[in-house]
N, C-alpha and C positions, 0 to 999 in steps of 0.2 A: 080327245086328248089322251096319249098314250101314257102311260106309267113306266119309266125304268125300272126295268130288269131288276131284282133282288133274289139271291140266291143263299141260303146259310151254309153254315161250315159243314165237313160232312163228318163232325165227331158228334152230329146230332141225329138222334133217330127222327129221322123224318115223316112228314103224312103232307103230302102237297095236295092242297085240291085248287083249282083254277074255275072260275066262272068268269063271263063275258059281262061286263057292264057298261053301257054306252060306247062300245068298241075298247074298253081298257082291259087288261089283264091281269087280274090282282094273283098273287102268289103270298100261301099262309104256310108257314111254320110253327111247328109244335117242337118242343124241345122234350128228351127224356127226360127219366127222371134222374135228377143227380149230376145233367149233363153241365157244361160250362157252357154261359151264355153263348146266343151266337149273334156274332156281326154280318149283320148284313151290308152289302153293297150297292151301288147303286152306278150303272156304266156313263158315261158324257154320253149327249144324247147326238155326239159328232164322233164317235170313239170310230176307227178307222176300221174296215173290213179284216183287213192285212195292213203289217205294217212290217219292216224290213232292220232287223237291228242294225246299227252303226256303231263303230269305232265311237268312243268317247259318251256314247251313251251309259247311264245308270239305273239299276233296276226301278228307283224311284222315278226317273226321269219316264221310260218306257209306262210303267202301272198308271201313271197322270195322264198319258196318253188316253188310255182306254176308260179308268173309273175316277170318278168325283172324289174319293178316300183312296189314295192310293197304298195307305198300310193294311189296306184290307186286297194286298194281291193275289195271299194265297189261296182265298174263298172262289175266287174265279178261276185260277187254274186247275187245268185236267193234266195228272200224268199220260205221258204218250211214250210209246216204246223206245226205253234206252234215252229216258229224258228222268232226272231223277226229282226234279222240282226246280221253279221259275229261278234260282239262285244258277240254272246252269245253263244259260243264258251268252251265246256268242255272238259278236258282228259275223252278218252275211243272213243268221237266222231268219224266217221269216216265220210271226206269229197271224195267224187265222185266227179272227172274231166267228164262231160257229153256235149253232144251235145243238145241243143235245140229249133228249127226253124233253123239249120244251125248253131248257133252262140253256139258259148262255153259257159259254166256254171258250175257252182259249186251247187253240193246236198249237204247234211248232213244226214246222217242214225244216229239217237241218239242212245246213250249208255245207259243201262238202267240198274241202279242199282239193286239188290235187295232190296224190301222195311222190314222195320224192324214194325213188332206188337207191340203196345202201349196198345193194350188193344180191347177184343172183336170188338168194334163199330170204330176204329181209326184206320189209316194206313199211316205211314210218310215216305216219302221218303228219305234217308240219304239226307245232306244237302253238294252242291257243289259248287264250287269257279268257276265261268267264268276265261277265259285266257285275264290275261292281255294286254295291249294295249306293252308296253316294260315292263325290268327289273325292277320292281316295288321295290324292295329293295335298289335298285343303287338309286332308286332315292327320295326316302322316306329318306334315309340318308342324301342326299344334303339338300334335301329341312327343315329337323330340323335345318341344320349347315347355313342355307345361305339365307338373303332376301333382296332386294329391296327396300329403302323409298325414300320422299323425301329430298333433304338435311334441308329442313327449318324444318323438325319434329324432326333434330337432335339439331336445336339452342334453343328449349325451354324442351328438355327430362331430366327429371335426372340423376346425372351422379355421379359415385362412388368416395370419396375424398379420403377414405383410411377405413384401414381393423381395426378389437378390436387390442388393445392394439401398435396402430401404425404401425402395420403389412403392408409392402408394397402391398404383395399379398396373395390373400384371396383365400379358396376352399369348398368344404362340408362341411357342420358343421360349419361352425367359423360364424362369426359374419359381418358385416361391415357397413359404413354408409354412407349415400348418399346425396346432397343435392338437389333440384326442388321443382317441387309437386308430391308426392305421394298420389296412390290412397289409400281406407282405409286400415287399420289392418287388415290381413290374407289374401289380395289380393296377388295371385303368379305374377311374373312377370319374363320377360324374360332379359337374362344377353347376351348387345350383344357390338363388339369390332367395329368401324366403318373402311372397307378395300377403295375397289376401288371407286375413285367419276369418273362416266360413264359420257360421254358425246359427244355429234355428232361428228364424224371423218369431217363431211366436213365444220361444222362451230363454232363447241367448245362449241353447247348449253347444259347445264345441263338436262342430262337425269334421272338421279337416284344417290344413294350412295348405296353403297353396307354391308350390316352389317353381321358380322361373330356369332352368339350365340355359347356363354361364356358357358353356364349356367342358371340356375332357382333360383330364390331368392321369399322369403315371407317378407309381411311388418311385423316389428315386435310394432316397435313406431314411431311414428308420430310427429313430432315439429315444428316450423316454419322455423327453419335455417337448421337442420341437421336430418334427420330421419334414424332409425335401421333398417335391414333387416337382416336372416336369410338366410345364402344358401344352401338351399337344393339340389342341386347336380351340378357338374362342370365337364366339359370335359376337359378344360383349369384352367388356373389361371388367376385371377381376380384380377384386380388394380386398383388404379385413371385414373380417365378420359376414366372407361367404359360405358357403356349408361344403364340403365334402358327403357323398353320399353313393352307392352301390347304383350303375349303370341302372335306366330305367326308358327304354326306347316303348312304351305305351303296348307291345305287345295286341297291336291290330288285328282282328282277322275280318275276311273278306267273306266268311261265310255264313253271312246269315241276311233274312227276309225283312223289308220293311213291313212291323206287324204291330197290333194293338197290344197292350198290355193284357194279359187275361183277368184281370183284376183292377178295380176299382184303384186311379192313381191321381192324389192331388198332390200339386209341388209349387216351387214357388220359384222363378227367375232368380237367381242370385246374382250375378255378374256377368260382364263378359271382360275373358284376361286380354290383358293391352288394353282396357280402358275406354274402348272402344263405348261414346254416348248415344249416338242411332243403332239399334239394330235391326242386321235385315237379313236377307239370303244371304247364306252358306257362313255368316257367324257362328262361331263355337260360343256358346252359354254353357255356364254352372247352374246347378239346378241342385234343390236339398232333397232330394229323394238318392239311393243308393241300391245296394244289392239285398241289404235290409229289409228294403220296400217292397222287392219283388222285379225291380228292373233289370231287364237285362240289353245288351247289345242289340239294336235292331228295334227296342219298342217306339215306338213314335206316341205324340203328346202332344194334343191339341192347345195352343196358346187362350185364352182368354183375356178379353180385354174387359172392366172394370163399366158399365153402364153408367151413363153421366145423368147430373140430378138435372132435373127442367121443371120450369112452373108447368101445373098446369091447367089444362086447358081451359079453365073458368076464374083461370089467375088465382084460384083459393091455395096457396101450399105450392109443397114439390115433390115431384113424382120421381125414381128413380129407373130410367128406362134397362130393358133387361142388358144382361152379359152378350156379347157375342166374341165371335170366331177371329183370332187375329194372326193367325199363324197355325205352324206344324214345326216342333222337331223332331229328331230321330238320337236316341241316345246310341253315341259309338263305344264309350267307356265309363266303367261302374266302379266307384269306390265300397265303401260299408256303405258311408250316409250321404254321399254323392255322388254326382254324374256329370258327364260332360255331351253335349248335344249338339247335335250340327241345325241351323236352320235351313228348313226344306224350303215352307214356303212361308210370306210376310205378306199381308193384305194392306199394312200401314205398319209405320215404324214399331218396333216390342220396347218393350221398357222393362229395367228391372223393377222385381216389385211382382210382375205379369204372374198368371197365377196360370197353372198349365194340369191339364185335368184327360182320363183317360179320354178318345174317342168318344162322342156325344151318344154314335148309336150304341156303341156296346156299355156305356154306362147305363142308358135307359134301358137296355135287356136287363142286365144286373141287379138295378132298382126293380124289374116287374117283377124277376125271380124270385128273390127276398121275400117283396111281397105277398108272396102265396101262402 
């Protein structure tokens, strides 16, 4: 029986020794001193020799290809010349499953376009899109619909009274008026609805308010008591006791690695916005952990499911069988004391409540470290 491949990061000083045991390969790691635990990997025992990037693939899509944890991509990647790491990643690429001092590795053969003539002395290369980190569309949607403040920036915001001509609700084109402070004339602003108020499951502190965008509005006039704004466009309908609020497009970036946390992280499913009661692949979840915690863009967070009680097995009492693996997400955006996460992968439906905890292997390195 062969052993999958396991290889640590290479921010560890390493001592590899290998011995033959009934035909298996075992690989041991020693970690310096002082170093941060290391995650090991471990490849599918079906991971492909070569395998040919495409259009509409994602780096998480590609990394599930080859290893069983797919946030542990970078432990497997080898820089290769004029490759700056797995983030730069094009259709046409083709990745090599290779051997190197014994230890598994990932190459890259680049795809080479043909270049186009601009002019005798010029030569440009058609210009290409790197693969994103996940579904970048999925999530470029939410993040227009959906953000995080705090609640006391809702007690002094403008807030809509009513629409021209008495109009309960307002949409494109029409008219409406607000009272606060507004900023000057021609300033756009964002039109947003306030939903869930978040806050710690284990002691009720206020985490965040959660705001839904209405729409986009322009100032049109300015007064002390009541100011006009114009709306330029609405996905919803617009009422009294909307919020005015400073444009807020979630500010995505597209570069970074699906990766473990470097630190020990337990969190707790909060919601999913839209109300959404199944969850599964590619739902956006709130989660009470933040930038606070240590989270950033890119960590992934293993789901846990809750062990169910059963008698047992001599009918005396009831045994509680253990926790397991009920998912992966991937956090794309970080508040103070939360986050919003995409679901990578769903073994059975998630629930809120779900309780989401660093990577299994790199938490039990962390516990060994401790230990010593």
């Amino acid at each position: 029986m062969a052993i999958s491949p396991r290889l640590s990061s290479t921010r560890f000083v390493r001592r590899l020794a290998s011995s033959v045991l009934g035909g298996a390969l075992l690989l041991f790691t020693l970690a310096g001193p002082g170093a941060v635990p290391a995650l090991a990997y471990t490849l599918k025992p079906d991971a492909p020799s070569r395998y040919q990037v495409r259009p509409g693939d994602t780096l998480w899509g590609v990394a599930a290809r080859f290893l069983e944890d797919p946030w542990s991509w970078r432990e497997l990647w080898r820089r290769n010349p004029g490759v700056a790491g797995p983030e730069q990643l094009y259709p046409g690429d083709v990745l090599v499953l290779k051997t190197h001092a014994g230890e598994p590795s990932i190459g890259v053969e680049r795809a080479h376009g043909g270049t186009v003539r601009l002019s005798p002395q010029v030569r440009r290369a058609p210009v290409r899109e790197a693969l994103p980190s996940l579904p970048l569309e999925r999530v470029r949607v939410f993040l227009k619909a959906y953000r995080i403040v705090d609640p006391a920036l809702l007690a002094s915001a403008p807030q809509v009274v009513a629409g021209q001509g008495g109009r309960l609700l307002s949409g494109a084109g029409d008219r409406l008026y607000a009272q606060g402070r507004l900023p000057p004339v021609g300033t756009r602003l964002g039109i947003y609805r306030a939903g869930d108020d978040y806050r710690d499951p284990a002691d009720g502190t206020p985490l965040g308010r959660e705001l839904q965008r209405l729409g986009e509005a322009r100032v049109v006039q300015r007064h002390d008591d009541v100011s006009e704004l114009e709306v330029l466009d609405a996905g919803r309908e617009i009422r009294a006791g909307d919020t005015l609020l400073t444009l807020d497009d979630g500010g995505i970036t597209t570069e970074f690695v699906p990766r473990a946390p470097t630190s020990p992280v337990t969190a707790t499913l909060l919601a999913v916005p839209g109300g959404v009661r199944f969850i599964g692949r590619d739902d956006v979840v709130a989660i009470d952990r933040g930038r606070a915690d240590g989270l950033e863009p890119g960590h992934v967070l293993q789901v846990m499911r809750q062990g169910e009680r059963v008698r047992a097995a001599d009918g005396n009492g009831w045994i509680t069988l253990p926790d397991h693996e009920a998912g992966a997400v991937m956090v794309f955006r970080v508040f103070d004391h939360l986050a919003y996460a995409l679901v990578m992968r769903a073994s059975e439906a998630l629930a809120v409540g779900d309780r989401l905890t660093t990577p299994q292997a790199l938490g039990a390195s962390v516990a060994r470290t401790e230990a010593r």
